[in-house]
C-alpha positions as CSV (number, residue, x, y, z in Angstrom):
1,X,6.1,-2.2,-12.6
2,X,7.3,1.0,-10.9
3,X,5.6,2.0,-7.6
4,X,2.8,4.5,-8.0
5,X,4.4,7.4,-6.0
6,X,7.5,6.8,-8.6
7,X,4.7,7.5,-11.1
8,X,2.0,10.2,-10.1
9,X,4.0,13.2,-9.1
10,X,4.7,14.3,-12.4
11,X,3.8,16.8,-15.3
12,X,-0.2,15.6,-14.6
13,X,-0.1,16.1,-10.8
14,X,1.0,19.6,-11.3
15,X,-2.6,19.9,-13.6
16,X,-4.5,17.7,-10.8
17,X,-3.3,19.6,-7.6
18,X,-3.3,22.8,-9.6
19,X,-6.1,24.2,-7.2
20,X,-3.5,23.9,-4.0
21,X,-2.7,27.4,-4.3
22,X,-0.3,29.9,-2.4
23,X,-3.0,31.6,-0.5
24,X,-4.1,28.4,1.5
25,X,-0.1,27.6,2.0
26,X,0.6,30.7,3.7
27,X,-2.6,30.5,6.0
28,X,-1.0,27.0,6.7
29,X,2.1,28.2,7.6
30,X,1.6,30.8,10.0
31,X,-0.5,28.4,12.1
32,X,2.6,26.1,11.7
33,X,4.9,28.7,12.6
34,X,3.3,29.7,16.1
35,X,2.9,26.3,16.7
36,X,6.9,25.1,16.2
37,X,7.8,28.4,18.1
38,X,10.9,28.5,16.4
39,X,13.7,31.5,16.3
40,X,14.0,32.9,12.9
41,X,17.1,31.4,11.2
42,X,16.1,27.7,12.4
43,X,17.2,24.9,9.9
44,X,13.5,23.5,9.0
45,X,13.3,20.4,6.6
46,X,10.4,20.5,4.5
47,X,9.9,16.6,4.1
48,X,8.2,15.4,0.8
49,X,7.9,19.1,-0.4
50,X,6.5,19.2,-4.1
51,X,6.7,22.0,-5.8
52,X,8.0,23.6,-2.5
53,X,4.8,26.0,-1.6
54,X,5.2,25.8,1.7
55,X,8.9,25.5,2.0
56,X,9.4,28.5,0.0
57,X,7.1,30.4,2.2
58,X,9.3,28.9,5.0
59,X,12.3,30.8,3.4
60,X,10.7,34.3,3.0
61,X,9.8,34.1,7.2
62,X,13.1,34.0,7.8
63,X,14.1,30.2,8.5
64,X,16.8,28.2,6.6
65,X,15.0,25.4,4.6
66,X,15.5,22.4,2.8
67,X,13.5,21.0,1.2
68,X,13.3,16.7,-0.1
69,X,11.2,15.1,-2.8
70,X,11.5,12.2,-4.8
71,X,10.0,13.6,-8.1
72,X,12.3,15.5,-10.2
73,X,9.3,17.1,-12.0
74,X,7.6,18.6,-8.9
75,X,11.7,19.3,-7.6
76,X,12.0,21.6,-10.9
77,X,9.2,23.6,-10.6
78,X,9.8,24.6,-7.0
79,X,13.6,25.3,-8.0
80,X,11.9,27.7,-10.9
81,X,9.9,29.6,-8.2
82,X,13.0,29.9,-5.9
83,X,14.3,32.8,-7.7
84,X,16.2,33.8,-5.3
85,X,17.7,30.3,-4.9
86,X,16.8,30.5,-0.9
87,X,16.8,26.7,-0.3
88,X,18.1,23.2,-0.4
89,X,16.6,21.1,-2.7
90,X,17.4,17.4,-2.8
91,X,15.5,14.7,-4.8
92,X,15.4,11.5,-2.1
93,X,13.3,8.9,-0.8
94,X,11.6,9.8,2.4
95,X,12.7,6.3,3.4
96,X,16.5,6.9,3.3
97,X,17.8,10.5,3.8
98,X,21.4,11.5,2.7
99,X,23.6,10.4,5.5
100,X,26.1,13.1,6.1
101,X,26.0,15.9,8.5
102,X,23.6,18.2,6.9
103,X,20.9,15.8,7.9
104,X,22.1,13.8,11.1
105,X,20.6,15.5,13.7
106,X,20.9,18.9,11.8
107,X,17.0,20.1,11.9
108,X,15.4,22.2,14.3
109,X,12.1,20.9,12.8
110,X,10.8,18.4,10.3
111,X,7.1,19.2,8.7
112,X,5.7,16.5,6.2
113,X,2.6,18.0,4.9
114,X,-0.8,17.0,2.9
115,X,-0.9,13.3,3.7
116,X,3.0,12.7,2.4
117,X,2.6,9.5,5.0
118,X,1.8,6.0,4.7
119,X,2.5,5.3,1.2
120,X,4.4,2.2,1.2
121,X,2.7,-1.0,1.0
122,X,4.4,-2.0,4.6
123,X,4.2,-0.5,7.9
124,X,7.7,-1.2,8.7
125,X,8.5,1.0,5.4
126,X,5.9,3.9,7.2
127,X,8.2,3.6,10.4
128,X,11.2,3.2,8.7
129,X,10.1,7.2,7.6
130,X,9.3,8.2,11.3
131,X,13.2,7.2,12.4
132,X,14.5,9.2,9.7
133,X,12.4,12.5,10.6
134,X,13.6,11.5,14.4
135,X,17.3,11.2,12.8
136,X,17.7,14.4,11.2
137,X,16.1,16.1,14.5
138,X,18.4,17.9,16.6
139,X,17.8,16.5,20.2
140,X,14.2,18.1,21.5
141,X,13.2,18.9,17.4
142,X,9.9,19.5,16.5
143,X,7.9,17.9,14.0
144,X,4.5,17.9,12.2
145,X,3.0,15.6,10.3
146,X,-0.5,16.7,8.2
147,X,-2.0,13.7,7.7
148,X,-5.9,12.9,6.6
149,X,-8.5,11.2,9.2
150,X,-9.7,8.0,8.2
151,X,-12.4,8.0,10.2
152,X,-13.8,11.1,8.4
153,X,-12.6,9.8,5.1
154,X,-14.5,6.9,5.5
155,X,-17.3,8.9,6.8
156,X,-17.5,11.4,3.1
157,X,-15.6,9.1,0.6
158,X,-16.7,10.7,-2.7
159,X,-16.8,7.6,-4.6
160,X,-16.4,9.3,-7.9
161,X,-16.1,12.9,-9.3
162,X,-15.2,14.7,-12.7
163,X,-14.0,17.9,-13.3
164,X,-12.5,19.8,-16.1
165,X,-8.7,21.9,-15.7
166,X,-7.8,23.8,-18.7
167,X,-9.6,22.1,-21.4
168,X,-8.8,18.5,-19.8
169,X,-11.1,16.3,-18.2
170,X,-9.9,14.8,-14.5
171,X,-11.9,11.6,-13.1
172,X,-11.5,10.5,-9.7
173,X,-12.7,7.3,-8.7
174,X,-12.0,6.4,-4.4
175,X,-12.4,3.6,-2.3
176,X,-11.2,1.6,0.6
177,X,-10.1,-1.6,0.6
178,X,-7.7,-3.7,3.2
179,X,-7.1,-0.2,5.3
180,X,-6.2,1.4,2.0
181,X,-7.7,4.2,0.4
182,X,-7.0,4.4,-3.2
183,X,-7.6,7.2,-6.1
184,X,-7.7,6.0,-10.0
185,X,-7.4,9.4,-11.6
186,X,-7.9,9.7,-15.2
187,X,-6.6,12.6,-17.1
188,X,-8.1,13.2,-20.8
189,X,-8.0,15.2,-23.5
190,X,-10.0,14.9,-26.7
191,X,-8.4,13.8,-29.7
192,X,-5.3,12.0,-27.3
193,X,-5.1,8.6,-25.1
194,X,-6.1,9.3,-22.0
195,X,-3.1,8.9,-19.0
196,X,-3.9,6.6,-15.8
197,X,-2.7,7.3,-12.4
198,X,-3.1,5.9,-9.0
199,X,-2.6,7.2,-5.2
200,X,-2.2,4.5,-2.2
201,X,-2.7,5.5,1.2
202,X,-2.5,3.5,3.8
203,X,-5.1,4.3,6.5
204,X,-4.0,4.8,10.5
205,X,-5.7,5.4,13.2
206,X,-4.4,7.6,16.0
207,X,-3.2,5.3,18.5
208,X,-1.6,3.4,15.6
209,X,0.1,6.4,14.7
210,X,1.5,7.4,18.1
211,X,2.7,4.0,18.7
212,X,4.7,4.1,15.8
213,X,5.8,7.5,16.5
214,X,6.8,6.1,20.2
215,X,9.0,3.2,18.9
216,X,10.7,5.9,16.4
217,X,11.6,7.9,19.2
218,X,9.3,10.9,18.5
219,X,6.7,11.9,20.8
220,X,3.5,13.7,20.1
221,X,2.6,17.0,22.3
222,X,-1.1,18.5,20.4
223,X,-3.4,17.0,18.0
224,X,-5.2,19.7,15.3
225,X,-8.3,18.4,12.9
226,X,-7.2,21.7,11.0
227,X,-5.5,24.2,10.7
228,X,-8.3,26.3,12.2
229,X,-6.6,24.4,15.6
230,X,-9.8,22.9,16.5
231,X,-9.0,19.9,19.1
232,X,-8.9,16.9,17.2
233,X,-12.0,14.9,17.2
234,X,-12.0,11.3,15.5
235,X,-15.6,11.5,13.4
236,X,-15.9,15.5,13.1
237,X,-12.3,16.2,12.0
238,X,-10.8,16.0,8.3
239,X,-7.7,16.2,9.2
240,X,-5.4,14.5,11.6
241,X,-2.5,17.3,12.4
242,X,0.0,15.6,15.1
243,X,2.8,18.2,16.7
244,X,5.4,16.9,18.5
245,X,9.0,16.3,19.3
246,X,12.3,14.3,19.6
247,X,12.7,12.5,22.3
């Protein structure tokens, strides 16, 4: 049985994410933008990218992207909105990164957005991911990682919720169990078998996280709970946006 993230990123997640719009991703980038503080033309590396929303924004501000993801479905649609063929896209695992010298130490910042952490059953496997960001970091890189609170998921865990996306139905059942959170999704339509999918998180606190991010080498400077930049607060904030660098 293949792992679930070699499962749930294709043709179905496109209909379940459809609401992640362009809008919201270009609100999201400008507050990543000022807070990288990079010079236009930097090499950025949009780590776990999807259909490349925020990559391709990336591109049109004037930075030199790539972007990695390990589904060939969500990898296809961002190449077909890259008209202009602006960036790099490379199908990989998050947990092993091409090893040549477009990646060693060849980024002046990695970003891995929307809670693209911690979904590997082991926690060496999660900081297996942080030395690869901290290897294709130029020395003093800057990083983000958009991760989700767990506190506040735990908090306002909708245990279950239905909802309809051009003409199919899409059930979402949550829970947490051994510092997991876990989504069943169902995706019907009538007259057809309905498709199952599942989503794996494993849950973090902070002072895990910097910990880990210590022992990769990567040190964290600011803290969001959004990208409205309010100061990170563990009960009020959904989410858990670390910015830092290479040490």
């Amino acid at each position: 049985m293949n792992p679930w993230y070699e499962e749930s990123f294709g043709e179905d997640y496109l209909l379940v994410y459809k609401h992640r719009d362009r809008r919201n991703a270009a609100d999201e980038v400008g507050k990543m933008m000022a807070w990288l503080k990079l010079p236009k033309h930097s090499q950025v590396l949009d780590l776990c990218c999807g259909m490349g929303r925020h990559a391709l924004l990336l591109a049109e501000a004037g930075y030199r992207v790539t972007g990695v993801d390990l589904s060939p479905v969500l990898l296809r649609q961002a190449r077909v909105s890259d008209s202009n063929q602006a960036i790099r896209w490379i199908e990989s695992d998050m947990r092993s990164l091409p090893c040549d010298a477009s990646f060693i130490e060849a980024f002046d910042a990695v970003v891995n957005l929307f809670t693209s952490f911690g979904y590997f059953e082991e926690d060496a496997e999660q900081s297996q991911v942080l030395r690869q960001i901290r290897q294709a970091l130029k020395p003093g890189g800057r990083f983000i990682i958009d991760y989700l609170n767990p506190q506040f998921v735990a908090d306002h865990l909708v245990l279950f919720s239905e909802r309809e996306v051009d003409g199919y139905s899409i059930k979402e059942t949550r829970r947490i169990r051994n510092e997991f959170l876990t989504k069943e999704i169902v995706v019907g339509v009538p007259g057809r078998p309905t498709r199952r999918y599942k989503e794996n998180v494993k849950l973090y606190s902070l002072n895990r996280i910097r910990d880990m991010l210590s022992k990769a080498g990567l040190a964290l400077d600011t803290v969001y709970g959004n990208y409205d930049e309010d100061v990170y607060h563990e009960r009020e904030s959904p989410r858990m946006i670390m910015v830092g660098h290479r040490i």
